[in-house]
C-alpha positions in Angstrom: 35.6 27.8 -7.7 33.7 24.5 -7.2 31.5 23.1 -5.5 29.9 19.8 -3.9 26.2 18.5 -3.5 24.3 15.2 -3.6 22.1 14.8 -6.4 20.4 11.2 -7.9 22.2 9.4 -4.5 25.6 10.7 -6.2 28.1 12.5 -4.7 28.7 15.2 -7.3 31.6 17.8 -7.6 31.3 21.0 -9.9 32.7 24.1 -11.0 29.4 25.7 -11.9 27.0 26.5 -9.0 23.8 23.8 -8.7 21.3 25.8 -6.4 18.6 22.9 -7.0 20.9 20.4 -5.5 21.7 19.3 -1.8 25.1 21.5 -1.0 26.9 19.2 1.3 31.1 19.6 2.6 33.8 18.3 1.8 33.4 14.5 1.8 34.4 11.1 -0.2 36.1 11.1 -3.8 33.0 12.2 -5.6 31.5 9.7 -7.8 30.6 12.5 -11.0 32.2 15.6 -11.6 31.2 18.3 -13.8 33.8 20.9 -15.6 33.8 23.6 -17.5 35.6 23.1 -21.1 36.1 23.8 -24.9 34.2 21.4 -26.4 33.8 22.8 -30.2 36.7 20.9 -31.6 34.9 17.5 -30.4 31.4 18.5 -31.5 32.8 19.2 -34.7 34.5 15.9 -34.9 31.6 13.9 -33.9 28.4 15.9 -34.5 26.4 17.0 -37.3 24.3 20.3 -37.8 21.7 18.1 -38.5 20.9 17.0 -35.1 21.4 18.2 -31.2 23.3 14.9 -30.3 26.0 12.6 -31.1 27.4 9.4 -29.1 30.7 8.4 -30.2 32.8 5.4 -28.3 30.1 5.7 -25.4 30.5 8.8 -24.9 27.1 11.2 -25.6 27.6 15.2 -26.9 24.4 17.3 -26.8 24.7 20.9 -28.4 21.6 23.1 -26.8 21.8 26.4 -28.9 21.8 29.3 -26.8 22.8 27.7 -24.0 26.2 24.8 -24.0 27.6 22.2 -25.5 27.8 19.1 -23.2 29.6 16.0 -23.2 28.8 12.9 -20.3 31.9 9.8 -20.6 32.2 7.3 -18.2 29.3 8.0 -16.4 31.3 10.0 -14.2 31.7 13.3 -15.8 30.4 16.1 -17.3 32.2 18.6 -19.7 30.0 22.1 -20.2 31.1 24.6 -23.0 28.9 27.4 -22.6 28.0 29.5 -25.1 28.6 33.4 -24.5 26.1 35.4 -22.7 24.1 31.7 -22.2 22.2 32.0 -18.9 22.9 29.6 -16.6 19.5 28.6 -15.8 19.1 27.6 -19.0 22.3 25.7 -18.8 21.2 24.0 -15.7 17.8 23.0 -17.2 19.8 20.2 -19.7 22.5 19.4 -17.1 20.2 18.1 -14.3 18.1 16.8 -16.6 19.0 15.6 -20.5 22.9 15.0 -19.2 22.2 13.7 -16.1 19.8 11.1 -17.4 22.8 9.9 -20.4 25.0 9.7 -16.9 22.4 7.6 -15.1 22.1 4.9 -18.1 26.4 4.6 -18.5 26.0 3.9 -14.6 23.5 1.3 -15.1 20.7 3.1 -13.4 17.5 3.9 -15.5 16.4 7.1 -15.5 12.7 7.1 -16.2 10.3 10.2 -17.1 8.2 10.9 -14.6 7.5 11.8 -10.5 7.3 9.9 -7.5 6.5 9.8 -4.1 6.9 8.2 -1.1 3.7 6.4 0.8 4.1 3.7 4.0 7.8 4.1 3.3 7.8 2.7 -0.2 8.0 4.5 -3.8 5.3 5.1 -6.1 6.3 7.1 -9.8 3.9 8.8 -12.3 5.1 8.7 -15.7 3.2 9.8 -18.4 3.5 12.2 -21.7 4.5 15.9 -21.0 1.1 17.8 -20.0 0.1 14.4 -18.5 0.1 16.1 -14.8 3.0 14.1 -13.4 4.3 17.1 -11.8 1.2 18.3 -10.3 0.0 15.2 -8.8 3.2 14.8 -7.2 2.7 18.0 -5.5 -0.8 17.1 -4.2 0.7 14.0 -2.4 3.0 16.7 -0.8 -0.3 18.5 0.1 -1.9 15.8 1.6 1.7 14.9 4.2 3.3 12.6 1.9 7.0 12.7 0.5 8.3 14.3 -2.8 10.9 11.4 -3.9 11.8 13.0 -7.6 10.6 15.2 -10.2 11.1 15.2 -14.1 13.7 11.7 -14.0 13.6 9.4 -11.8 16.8 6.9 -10.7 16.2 3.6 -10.3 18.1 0.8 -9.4 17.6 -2.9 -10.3 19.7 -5.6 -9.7 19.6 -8.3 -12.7 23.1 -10.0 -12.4 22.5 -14.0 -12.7 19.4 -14.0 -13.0 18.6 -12.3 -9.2 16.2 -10.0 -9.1 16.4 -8.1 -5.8 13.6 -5.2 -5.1 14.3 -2.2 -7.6 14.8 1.2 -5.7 13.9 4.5 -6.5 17.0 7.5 -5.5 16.0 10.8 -5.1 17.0 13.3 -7.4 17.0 17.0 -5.9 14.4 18.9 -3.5 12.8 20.9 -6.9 9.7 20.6 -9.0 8.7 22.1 -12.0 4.8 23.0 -11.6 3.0 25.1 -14.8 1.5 28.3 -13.8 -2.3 26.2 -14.2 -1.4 23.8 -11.5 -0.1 26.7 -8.7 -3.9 27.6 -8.1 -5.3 24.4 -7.0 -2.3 24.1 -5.5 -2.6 26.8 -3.2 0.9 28.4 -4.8 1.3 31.9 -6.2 3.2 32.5 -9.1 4.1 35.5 -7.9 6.8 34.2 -4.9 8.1 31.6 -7.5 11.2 31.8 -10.2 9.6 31.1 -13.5 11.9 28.6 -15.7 14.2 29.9 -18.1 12.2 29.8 -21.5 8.8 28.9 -20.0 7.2 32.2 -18.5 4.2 30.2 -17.7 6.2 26.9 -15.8 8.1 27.9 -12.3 10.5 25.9 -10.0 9.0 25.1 -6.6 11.3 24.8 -3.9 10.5 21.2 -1.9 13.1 21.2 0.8 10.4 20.7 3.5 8.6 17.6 2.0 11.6 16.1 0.1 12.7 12.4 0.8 16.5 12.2 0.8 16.7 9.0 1.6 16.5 5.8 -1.3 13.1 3.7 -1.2 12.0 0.1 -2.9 10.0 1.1 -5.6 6.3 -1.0 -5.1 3.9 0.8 -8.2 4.3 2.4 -11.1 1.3 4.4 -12.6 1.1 5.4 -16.2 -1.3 8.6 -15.8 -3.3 9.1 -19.2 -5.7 11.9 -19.2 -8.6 11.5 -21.3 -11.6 14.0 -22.9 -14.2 10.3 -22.5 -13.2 9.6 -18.9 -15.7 10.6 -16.5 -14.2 9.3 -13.3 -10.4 8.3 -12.3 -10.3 4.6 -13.3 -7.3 2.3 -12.7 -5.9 -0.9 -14.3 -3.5 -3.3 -13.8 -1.0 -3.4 -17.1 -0.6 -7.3 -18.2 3.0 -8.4 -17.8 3.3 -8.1 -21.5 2.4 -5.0 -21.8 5.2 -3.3 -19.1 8.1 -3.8 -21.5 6.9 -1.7 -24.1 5.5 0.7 -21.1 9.0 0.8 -19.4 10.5 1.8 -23.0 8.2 4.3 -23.9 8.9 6.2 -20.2 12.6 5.6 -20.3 14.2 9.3 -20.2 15.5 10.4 -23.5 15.1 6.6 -24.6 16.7 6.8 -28.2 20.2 6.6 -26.2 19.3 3.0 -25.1 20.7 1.4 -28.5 23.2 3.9 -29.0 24.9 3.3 -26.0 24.6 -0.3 -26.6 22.5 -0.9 -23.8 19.8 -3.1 -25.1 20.2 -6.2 -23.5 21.0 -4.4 -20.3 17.5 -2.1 -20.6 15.8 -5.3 -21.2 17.0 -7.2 -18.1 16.2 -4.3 -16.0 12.7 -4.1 -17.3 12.2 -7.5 -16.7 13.6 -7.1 -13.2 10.7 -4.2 -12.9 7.8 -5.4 -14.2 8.3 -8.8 -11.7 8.6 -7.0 -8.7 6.7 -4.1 -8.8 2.4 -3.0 -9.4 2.6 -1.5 -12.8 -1.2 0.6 -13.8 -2.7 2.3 -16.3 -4.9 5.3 -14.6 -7.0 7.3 -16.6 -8.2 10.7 -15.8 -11.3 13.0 -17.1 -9.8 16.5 -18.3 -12.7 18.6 -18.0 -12.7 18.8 -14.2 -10.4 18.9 -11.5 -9.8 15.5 -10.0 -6.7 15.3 -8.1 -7.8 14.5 -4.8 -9.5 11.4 -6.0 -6.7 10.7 -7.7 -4.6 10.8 -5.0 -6.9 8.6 -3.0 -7.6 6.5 -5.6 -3.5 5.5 -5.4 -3.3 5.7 -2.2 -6.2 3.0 -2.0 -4.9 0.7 -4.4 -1.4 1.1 -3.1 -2.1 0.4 0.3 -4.6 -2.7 -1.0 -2.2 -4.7 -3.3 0.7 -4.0 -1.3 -1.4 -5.8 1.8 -2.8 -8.2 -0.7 0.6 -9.0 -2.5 -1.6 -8.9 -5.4 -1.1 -7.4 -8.9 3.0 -8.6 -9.6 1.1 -11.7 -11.5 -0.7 -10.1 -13.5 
């Protein structure tokens, strides 16, 4: 049986069911398909028990105990080898996220770590650590009538061929978010109508169907959230030009694959391309009391300010 959806602005065909993803019929030769295969004789030539992945004439192999044995070639498929009795939550939790960010990079498209949303029709992304509340303050924009865009990798798209730097653009990813149980409250969510994670009893997926963007936006900010124990108010700061290339590697999903892959130069380029034509900030956040309305008003206010302004690309 397979099945086909749209997922990261990709047509995508697969043989195991993808509930997150946008179910769509019949259509165009898709551009990705995913399979179901033995993949133990490979892992064994290629891998090492040392380590979960292996990249071996571009193509990457990540072996997830308890749950498969993937491998992503061409940027336009994906091989699964279950393992028995693996549940296919689990399974899904690496595909639409660790494989599907290898995918994105073979395709030229950077997958970085993070959330965004959609305000006045143009892209704005979170990144940050894990626990840095990317998640959740995506889902407050929802709350307040704006646009879920992506959640957990973001696709972007930046031209850089001959030196032409055309307006990168953020591609949604799938109509789900993964909020931890301490974020549902504030919220206004119940853990109780939710389906936790597979592996994290205390993180759930939270359908977004109703505030999801489906459509592809320019990317116009970028805000690196850092919460802080010193901070007593949300404070935010342009990042110096120099300073967004080492910004843009750190938050590059899974970015140990960038040299493995070869993709250096390329990862550069597209950085570059970034950091000229978008508002990169560093927004820092007290931790001992809730403050996600004025964050959100905070980036709605210097959003709306630079983008009127044409301000802050310079820096």
């Amino acid at each position: 049986m397979s099945n086909r959806y749209i997922g990261f602005g990709l047509q995508i065909w697969s043989e195991l069911t993808l509930p997150e993803l946008v179910k769509i019929r019949q259509g165009e030769e898709p551009d990705v398909r995913i399979e179901i295969g033995d993949l133990k004789r490979k892992w064994e030539e290629c891998g090492s028990p040392m380590t979960y992945f292996a990249v071996k004439d571009g193509e990457v192999f990540f072996n997830i105990p308890n749950a498969a044995l993937f491998r992503i070639d061409n940027g336009n498929r994906i091989t699964v080898s279950p393992e028995a009795g693996a549940d296919e939550a689990f399974i899904r939790l690496y595909l639409l996220g660790l494989c599907m960010s290898a995918l994105l990079l073979q395709r030229g498209v950077l997958p970085l770590h993070g959330s965004a949303v959609v305000v006045d029709g143009l892209a704005f992304a979170f990144l940050g650590n894990s626990g840095s509340g990317k998640s959740t303050l995506a889902a407050a924009f929802t709350r307040c009538g704006f646009r879920l865009l992506s959640d957990d990798v973001i696709a972007i798209s930046a031209s850089c061929e001959n030196n032409e730097r055309s307006t990168p653009v953020a591609i949604p990813s799938f109509p789900y978010q993964k909020l931890w149980n301490a974020s549902l409250e504030p919220l206004g969510l119940s853990g109780s109508a939710l389906s936790p994670i597979y592996g994290e009893t205390t993180k759930y997926a939270v359908p977004a169907s109703n505030v999801y963007s489906a459509a592809a936006v320019p990317l116009s900010g970028l805000f690196e959230l850092l919460p802080s124990e010193d901070a007593q108010k949300v404070d935010i700061a342009p990042v110096s030009r120099l300073e967004r290339f080492p910004l843009l590697g750190h938050h590059t999903f899974r970015n140990f694959l960038v040299p493995l892959l070869d993709l250096g130069d390329w990862h550069f380029r597209v950085s570059a391309s970034i950091a000229a034509k978008t508002d990169i900030y560093r927004l820092r956040r007290p931790t001992n009391r809730f403050a996600l309305n004025e964050m959100v008003d905070r980036i709605v206010e210097t959003a709306r300010v630079f983008n009127a302004g044409g301000m802050g690309r310079s820096e």
